[in-house]
C-alpha positions in Angstrom: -9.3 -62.0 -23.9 -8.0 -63.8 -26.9 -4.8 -62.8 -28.7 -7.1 -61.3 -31.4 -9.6 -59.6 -29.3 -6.5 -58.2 -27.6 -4.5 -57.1 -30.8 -7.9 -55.1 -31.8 -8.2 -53.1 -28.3 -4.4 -52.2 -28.8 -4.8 -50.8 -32.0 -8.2 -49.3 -31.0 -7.3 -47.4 -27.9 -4.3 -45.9 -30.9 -7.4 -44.1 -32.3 -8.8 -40.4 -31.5 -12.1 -40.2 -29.2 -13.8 -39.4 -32.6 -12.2 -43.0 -34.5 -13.5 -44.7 -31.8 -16.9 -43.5 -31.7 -17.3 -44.1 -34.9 -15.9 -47.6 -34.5 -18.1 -48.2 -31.5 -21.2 -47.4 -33.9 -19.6 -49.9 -36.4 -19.2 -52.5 -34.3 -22.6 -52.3 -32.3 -24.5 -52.4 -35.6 -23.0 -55.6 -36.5 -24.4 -57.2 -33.2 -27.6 -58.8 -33.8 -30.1 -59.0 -30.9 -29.9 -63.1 -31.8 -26.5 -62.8 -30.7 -26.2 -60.7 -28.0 -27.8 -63.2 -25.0 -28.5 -62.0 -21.4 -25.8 -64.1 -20.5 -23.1 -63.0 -22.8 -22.6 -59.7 -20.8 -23.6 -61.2 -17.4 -27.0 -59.3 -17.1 -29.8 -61.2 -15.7 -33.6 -60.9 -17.0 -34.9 -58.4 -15.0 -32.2 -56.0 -16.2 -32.6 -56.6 -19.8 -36.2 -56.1 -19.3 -35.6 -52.5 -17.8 -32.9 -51.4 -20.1 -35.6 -52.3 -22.9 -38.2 -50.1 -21.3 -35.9 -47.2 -21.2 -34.9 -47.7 -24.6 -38.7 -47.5 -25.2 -39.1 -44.9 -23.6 -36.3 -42.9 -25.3 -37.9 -43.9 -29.4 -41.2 -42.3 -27.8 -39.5 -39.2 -26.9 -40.6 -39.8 -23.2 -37.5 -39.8 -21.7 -36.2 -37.4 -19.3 -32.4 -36.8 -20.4 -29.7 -35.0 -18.5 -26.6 -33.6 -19.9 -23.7 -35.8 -19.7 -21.9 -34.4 -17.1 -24.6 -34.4 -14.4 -25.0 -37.7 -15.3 -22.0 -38.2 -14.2 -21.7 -35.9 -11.5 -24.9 -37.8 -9.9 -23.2 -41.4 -10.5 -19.5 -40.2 -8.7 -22.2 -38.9 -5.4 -23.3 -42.0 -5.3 -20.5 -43.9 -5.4 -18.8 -41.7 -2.9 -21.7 -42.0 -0.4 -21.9 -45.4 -0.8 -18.3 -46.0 -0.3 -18.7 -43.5 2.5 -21.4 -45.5 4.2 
């Protein structure tokens, strides 16, 4: 992390939930799909293709969604049974 990138988070993490939301927004908007390469977040093909088919599927209004918290209840099972296993 550069001394920058670093002063930024420190100030960031300063901010209420609701700042940083809104900063989040900000700051995704300004990433251009040009500049936001497979490899620049260490995802491989396949996953960027099937991120973009969910993301297609959520504009068509096909998407099953679940409330937040069973999301996460659902990803902390599986991490326990696979850390169990």
């Amino acid at each position: 992390m550069t001394a920058t990138l670093e002063s930024v988070w420190s100030a960031a993490s300063l901010l209420s939930a609701k700042e940083r939301g809104h900063l989040a927004e900000q700051l995704f908007a300004t990433v251009d799909d040009t500049d936001a390469e497979a490899e620049d977040f260490g995802l491989d093909a396949t996953t960027w293709e099937k991120i973009d088919r969910r993301l297609d599927r959520l504009d068509a209004g096909t998407a099953v969604l679940i409330p937040g918290d069973e999301g996460l209840r659902r990803g902390r099972a599986k991490l326990a049974a696979m850390h169990s296993a």
